[in-house]
C-alpha positions in Angstrom: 16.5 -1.2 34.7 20.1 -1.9 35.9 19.5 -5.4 34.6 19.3 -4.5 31.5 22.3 -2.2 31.3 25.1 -4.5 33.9 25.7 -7.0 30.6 24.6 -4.6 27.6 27.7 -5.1 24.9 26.3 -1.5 23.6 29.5 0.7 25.0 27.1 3.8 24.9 24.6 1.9 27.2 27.0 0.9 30.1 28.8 4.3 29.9 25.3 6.5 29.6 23.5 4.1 32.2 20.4 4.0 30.4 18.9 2.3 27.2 19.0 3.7 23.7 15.5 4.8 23.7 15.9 7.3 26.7 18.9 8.8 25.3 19.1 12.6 24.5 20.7 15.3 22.9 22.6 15.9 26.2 23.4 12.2 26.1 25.1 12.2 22.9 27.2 15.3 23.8 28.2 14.2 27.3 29.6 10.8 25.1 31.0 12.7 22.7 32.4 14.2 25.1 34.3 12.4 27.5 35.1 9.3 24.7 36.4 11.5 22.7 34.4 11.1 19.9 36.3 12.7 16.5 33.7 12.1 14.1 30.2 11.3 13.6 28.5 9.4 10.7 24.9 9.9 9.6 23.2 6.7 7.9 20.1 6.0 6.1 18.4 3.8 3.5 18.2 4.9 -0.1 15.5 3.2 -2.6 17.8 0.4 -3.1 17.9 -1.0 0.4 21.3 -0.3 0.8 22.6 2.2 3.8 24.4 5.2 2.7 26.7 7.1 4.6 27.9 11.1 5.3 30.5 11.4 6.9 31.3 14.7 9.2 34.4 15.5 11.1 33.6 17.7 14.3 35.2 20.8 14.1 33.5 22.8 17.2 31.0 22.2 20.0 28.3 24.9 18.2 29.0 23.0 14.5 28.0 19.4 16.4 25.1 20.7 18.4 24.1 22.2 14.7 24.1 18.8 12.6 23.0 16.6 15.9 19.4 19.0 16.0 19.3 20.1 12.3 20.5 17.5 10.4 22.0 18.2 6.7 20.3 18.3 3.3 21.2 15.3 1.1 20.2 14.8 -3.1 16.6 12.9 -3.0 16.9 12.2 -6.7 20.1 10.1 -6.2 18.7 8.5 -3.6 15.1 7.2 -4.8 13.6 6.8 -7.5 10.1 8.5 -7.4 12.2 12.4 -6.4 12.4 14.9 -9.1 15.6 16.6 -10.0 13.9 19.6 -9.9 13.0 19.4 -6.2 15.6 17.0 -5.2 16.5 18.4 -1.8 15.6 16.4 1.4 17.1 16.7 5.4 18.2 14.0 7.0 18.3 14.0 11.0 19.6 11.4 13.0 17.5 9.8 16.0 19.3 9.7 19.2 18.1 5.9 20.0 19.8 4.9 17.3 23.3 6.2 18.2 26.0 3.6 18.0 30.2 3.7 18.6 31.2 2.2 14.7 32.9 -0.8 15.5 35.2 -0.2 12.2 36.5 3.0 12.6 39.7 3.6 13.7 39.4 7.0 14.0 36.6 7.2 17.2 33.4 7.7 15.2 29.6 7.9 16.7 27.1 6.6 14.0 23.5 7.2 13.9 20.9 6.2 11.9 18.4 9.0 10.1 15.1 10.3 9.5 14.0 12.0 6.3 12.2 15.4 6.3 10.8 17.0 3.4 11.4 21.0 2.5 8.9 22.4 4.9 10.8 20.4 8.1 8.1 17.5 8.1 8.6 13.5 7.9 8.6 12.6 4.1 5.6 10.7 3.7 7.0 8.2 1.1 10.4 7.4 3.0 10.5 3.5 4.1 11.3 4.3 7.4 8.0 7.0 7.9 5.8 4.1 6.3 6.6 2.1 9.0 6.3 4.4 11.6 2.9 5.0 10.2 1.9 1.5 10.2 2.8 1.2 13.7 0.7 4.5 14.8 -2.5 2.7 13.4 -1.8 -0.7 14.5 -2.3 1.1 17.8 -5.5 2.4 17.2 -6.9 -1.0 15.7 -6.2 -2.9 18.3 -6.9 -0.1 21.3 -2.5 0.3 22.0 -1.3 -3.4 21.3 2.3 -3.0 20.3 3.3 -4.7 16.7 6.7 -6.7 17.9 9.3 -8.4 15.5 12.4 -10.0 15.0 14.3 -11.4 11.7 16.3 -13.9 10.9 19.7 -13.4 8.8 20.4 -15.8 6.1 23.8 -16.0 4.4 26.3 -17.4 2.5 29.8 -17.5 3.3 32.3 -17.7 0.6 36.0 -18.5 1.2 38.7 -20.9 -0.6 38.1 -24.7 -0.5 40.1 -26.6 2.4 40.8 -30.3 2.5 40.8 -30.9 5.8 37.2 -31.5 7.5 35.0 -31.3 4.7 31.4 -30.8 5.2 28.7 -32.3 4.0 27.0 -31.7 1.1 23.5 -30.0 2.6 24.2 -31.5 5.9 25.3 -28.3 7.4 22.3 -27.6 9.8 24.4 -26.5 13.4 27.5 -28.0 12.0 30.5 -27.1 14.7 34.3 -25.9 13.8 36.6 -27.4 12.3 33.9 -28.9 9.9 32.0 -25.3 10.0 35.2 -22.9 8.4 33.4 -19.5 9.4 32.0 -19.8 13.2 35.1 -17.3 13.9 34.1 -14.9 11.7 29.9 -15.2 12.7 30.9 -15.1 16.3 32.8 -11.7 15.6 30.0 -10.2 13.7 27.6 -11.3 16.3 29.5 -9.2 18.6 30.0 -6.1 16.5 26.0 -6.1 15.9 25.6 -6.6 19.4 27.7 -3.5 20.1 25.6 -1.0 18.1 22.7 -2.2 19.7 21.6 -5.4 18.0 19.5 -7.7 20.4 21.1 -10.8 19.5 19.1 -14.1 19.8 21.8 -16.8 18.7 23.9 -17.4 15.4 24.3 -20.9 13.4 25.2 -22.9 10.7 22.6 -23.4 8.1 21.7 -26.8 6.1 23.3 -25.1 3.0 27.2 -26.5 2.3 28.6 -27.1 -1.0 32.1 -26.5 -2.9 32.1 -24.9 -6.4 35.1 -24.2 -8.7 37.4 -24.3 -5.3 35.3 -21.9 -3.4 33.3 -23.5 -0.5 29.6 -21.8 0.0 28.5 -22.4 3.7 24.8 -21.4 4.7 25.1 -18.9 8.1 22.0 -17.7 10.3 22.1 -15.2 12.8 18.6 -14.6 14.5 17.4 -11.6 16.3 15.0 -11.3 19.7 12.0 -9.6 19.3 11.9 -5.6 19.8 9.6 -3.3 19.3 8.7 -3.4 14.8 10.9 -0.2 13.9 13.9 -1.3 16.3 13.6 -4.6 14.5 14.3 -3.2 11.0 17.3 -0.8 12.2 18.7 -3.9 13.8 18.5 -5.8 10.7 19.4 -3.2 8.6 22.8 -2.6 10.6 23.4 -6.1 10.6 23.4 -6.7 7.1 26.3 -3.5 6.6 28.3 -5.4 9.7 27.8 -9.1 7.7 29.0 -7.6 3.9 31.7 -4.9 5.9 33.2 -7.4 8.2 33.4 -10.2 5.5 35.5 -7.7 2.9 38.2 -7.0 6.0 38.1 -11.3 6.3 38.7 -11.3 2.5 35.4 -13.1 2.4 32.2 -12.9 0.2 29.0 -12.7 1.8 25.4 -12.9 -0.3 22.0 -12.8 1.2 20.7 -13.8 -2.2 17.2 -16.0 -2.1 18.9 -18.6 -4.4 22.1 -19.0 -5.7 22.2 -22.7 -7.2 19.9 -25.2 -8.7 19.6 -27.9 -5.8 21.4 -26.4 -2.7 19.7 -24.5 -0.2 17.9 -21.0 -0.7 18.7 -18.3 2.1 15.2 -16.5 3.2 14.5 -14.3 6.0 12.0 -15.2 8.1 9.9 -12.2 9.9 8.6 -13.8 13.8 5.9 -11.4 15.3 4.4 -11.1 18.3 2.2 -8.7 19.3 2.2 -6.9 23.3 0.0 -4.8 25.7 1.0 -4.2 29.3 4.3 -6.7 28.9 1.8 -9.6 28.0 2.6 -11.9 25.0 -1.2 -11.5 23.2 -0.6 -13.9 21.2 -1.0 -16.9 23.9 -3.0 -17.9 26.7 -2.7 -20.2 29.5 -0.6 -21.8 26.7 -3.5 -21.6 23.8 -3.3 -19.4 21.0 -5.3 -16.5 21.0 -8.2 -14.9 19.1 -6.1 -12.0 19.0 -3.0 -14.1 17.2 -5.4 -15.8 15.1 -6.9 -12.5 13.8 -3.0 -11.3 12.5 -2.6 -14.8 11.2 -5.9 -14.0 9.2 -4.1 -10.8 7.8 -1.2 -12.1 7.2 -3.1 -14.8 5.0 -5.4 -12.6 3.4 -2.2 -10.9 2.4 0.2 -13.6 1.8 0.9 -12.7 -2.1 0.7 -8.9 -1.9 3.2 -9.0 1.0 6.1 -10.5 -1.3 6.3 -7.5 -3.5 7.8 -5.8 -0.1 9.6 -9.1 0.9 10.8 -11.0 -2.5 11.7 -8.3 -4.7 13.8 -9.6 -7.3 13.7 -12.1 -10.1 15.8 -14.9 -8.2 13.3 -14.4 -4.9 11.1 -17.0 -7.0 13.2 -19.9 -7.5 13.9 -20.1 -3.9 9.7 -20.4 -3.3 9.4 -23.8 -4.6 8.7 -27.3 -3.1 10.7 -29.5 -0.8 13.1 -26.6 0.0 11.6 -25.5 3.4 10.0 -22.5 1.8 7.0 -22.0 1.4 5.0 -22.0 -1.7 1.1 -22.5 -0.4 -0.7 -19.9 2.0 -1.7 -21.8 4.9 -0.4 -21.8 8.3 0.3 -24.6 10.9 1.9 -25.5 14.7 5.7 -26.2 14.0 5.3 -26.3 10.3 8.1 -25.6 8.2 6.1 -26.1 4.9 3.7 -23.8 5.8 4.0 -19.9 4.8 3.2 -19.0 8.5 4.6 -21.5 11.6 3.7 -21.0 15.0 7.3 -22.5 16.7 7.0 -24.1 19.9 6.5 -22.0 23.1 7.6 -23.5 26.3 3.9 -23.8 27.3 4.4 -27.4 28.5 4.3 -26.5 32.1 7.8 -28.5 33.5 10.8 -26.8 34.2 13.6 -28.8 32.1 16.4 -26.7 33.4 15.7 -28.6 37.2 14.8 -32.3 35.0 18.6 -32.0 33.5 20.1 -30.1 36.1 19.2 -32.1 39.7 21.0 -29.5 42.0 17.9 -27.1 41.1 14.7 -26.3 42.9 11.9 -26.9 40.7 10.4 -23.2 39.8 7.5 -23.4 37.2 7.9 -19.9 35.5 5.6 -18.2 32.8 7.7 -18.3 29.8 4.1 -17.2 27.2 6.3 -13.9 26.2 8.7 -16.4 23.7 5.8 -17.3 21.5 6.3 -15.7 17.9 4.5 -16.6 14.9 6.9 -17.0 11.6 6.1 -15.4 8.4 8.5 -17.4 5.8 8.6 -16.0 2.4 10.6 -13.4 2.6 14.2 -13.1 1.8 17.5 -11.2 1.6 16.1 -8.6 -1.6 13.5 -7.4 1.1 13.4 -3.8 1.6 13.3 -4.2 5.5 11.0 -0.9 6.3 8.2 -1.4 3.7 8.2 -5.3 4.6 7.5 -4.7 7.8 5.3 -2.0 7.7 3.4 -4.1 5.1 3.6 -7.2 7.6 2.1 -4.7 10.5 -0.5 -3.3 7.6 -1.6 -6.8 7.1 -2.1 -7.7 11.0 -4.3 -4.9 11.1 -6.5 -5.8 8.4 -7.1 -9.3 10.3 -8.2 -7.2 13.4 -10.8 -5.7 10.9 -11.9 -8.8 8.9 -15.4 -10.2 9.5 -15.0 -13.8 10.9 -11.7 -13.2 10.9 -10.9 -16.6 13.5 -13.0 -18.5 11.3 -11.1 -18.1 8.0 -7.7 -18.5 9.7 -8.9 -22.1 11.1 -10.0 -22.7 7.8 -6.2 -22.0 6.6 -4.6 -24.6 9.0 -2.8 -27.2 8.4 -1.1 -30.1 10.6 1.0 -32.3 7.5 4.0 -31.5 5.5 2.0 -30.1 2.1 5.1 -30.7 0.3 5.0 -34.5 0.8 2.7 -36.6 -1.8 -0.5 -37.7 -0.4 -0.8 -34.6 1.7 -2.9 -32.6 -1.6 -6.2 -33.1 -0.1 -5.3 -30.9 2.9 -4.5 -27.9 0.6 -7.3 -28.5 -1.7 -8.5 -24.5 -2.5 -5.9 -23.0 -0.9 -4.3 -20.0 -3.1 -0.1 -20.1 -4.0 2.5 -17.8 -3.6 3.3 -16.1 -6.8 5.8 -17.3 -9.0 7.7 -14.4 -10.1 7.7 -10.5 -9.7 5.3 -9.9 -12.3 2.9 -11.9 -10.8 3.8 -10.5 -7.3 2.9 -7.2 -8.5 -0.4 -8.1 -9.9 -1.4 -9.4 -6.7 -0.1 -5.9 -4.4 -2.0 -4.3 -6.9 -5.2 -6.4 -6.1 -4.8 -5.8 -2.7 -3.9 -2.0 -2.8 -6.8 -0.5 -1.0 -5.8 -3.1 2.0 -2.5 -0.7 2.1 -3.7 2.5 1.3 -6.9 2.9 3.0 -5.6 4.2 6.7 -2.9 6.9 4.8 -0.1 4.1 5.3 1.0 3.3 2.2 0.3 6.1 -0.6 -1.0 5.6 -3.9 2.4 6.9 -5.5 4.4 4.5 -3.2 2.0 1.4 -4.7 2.4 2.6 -8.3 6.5 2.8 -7.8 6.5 -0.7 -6.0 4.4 -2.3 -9.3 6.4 -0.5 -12.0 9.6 -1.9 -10.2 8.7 -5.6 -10.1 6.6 -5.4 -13.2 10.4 -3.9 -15.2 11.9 -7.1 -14.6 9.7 -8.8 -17.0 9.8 -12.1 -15.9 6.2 -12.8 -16.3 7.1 -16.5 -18.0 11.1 -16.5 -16.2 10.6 -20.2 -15.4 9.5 -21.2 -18.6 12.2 -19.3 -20.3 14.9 -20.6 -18.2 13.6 -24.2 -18.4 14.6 -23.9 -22.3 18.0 -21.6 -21.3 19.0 -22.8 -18.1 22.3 -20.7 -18.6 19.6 -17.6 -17.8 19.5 -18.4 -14.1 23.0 -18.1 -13.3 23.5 -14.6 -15.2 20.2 -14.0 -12.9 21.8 -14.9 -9.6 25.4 -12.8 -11.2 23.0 -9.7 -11.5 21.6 -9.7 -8.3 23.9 -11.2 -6.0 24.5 -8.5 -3.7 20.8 -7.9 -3.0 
């Protein structure tokens, strides 16, 4: 345990001496306490996908032990979609793990994220974050306690004015360094504020996307998560998305995490890696082989594939990132270390050397068992994602693969081992379905798939119905079509939803 706290950036983690998900009420107080803590904020996802924010000053010890345990009542209505006016009123009450010192405020302020309870003090059923904590539960019992693990990765561009000196190159900016990189200050600095509210930071990069427009440069940006347990991933990517846009407006920057933003330059996605644990073993590997077990979510998630983007690729513009030669995927197959593929399996240290003592001769050679690194990458979604209900539908979809006949069978059947982008490569995906091409068509297939969703109580029939009517009102059954003859159309497209 001490290992884990002596480096933790989380200031409530060295000063508590324990990790966020033992903390308690007690905790809190005792922090509150002796930091002097002057106010606390309670946050929480609305319909949108956006994090709102209340914002309470702390008058007295009984008035902070009274909105720490009970929480406060917030307008439903305002805040999603599918809530009567009539019977607007929800609770929110903030969980303890989540608590975080804001990196922003000046005035010391404790931030938590929240829960939603309906009027007779139990979990709303249809809230993102409940669905996913549903999902979760009957992972469990599919798979007899296997834990559902994840971690994302943050796509995004960076807009500031052009500079003359050190230009970039056009698309050539995968890992680019400062001075031809302009924003590695300002990435390093949000790494660290995400860090601090308890983000498990992997590593952050340039991305291959670099281009100057009308004297603004647009520079591609990654920052990639480790993997946690599936509902720590989503807070952690939630909170890093506020920390990217809220950091970037103090820089006097723009930030979008929009699937496409130009005809021709890169498209920012963001890929979902999953693994999946029991006992602190990586199931997805062994003795360096993949698994029945990872095969049989692979299966799921291929059964799934199309159904899945109407929780990951939710607006119009999510589309004309999912086309060829673009590194996204547009065909539902998976593959080892395939980037053209909708599901990658990334390399896994499972060679067996040790090239820390091959580059470093001072070292003893120590063979160690590095199996818990291997992830498998889903890679259609994107920035538009609603980060619960994607997730939960990701974990939905594993499931279903543990309870598909043959289920090892059909996945070998979806592998591939060439670049299916490339010409000459057709016959390998010969049969093999496509993602869909616009939200319309994303919604037909969810809809297809709805019992897959709704048959363990995850996902209700309401929350399916909402999700369909939502992609089906953008009406953009025929978008490509229609923008092939107005090509003005997909810039008003990307205007519209650039802050997705």
């Amino acid at each position: 345990m001490y290992n884990f706290i002596k480096l933790n950036p989380n200031p409530l983690v060295s000063h508590l001496e324990k990790l966020p998900k033992d903390f308690t009420k007690a905790d809190i107080l005792k922090f509150i306490e002796e930091k002097k803590i002057k106010m606390i904020n309670f946050r929480y996802a609305g319909g949108d996908g956006r994090l709102k924010v209340l914002n309470f000053v702390i008058n007295n010890y009984n008035y902070l032990d009274q909105i720490l345990t009970a929480g406060e009542r917030v307008d439903g209505s305002s805040l999603f979609s599918f809530i009567e006016a009539a019977s607007s009123d929800l609770y929110v009450v903030p969980r303890f793990s989540t608590a975080y010192l804001d990196p922003f405020a000046e005035i010391p302020t404790l931030g938590f994220l929240c829960s939603y309870f309906n009027k007779d003090g139990k979990p709303l059923g249809s809230s993102p974050e409940y669905i996913l904590e549903k999902a979760h539960q009957i992972f469990r019992q599919q798979t007899d306690g296997m834990e559902f693990h994840a971690m994302g990765e943050l796509e995004y561009y960076v807009i500031g004015n052009e500079e003359d000196a050190f230009p970039a190159v056009d698309q050539k900016g995968y890992h680019e360094a400062a001075p031809f990189s302009k924003f590695e200050e300002f990435r390093c600095k949000t790494m660290m504020y995400i860090a601090q509210v308890g983000g498990q930071i992997k590593y952050g990069h340039n991305e291959v996307g670099n281009f100057v427009h009308e004297g603004k440069i647009y520079e591609q940006n990654e920052i990639e998560f480790l993997p946690s347990p599936v509902t720590d991933a989503a807070n952690q990517l939630l909170l890093g998305k506020w920390i990217i846009n809220k950091l970037a407006y103090q820089y006097g920057l723009d930030v979008t995490f929009a699937p496409k933003i130009t005809v021709g330059k890169a498209g920012s996605g963001m890929h979902i890696h999953t693994c999946i644990m029991k006992d602190g073993k990586n199931q997805y590997v062994d003795k360096g082989k993949l698994t029945d077990t990872a095969k049989k979510a692979i299966a799921g998630f291929m059964t799934c594939a199309g159904s899945l983007t109407a929780f990951g690729n939710t607006n119009p513009t999510s589309y004309f990132r999912l086309v060829p030669h673009q590194e996204a995927p547009t065909t539902v197959c998976w593959g080892d270390r395939n980037r053209s593929a909708l599901v990658r399996v990334p390399l896994g240290w499972s060679s067996g050397t040790d090239m820390c003592a091959i580059v470093n001769p001072n070292e003893k050679t120590v063979i160690k068992d590095f199996s818990v690194k291997q992830t498998i990458e889903f890679r259609a979604p994107d920035g538009s994602a609603n980060l619960y209900l994607l997730l939960a539908g990701l974990v939905t979809a594993a499931g279903h693969g543990f309870e598909l006949e043959n289920a090892v069978e059909f996945a070998d059947k979806k592998y591939v081992d060439v670049d299916i982008h490339k010409s000459g490569n057709e016959a390998k995906t010969n049969g093999f379905e496509h993602l869909p091409t616009s939200c319309f068509e994303s919604a037909e297939l969810l809809d297809k798939n709805r019992k897959i969703y709704t048959k363990h109580g995850v996902f209700s029939e309401a929350t399916i119905n909402n999700i369909i009517n939502q992609l089906k009102s953008f009406n953009d059954k025929k978008i490509r079509e229609e923008i092939a003859a107005q090509p003005e159309m997909l810039q008003n497209l990307v205007d519209k939803y650039f802050y997705c």
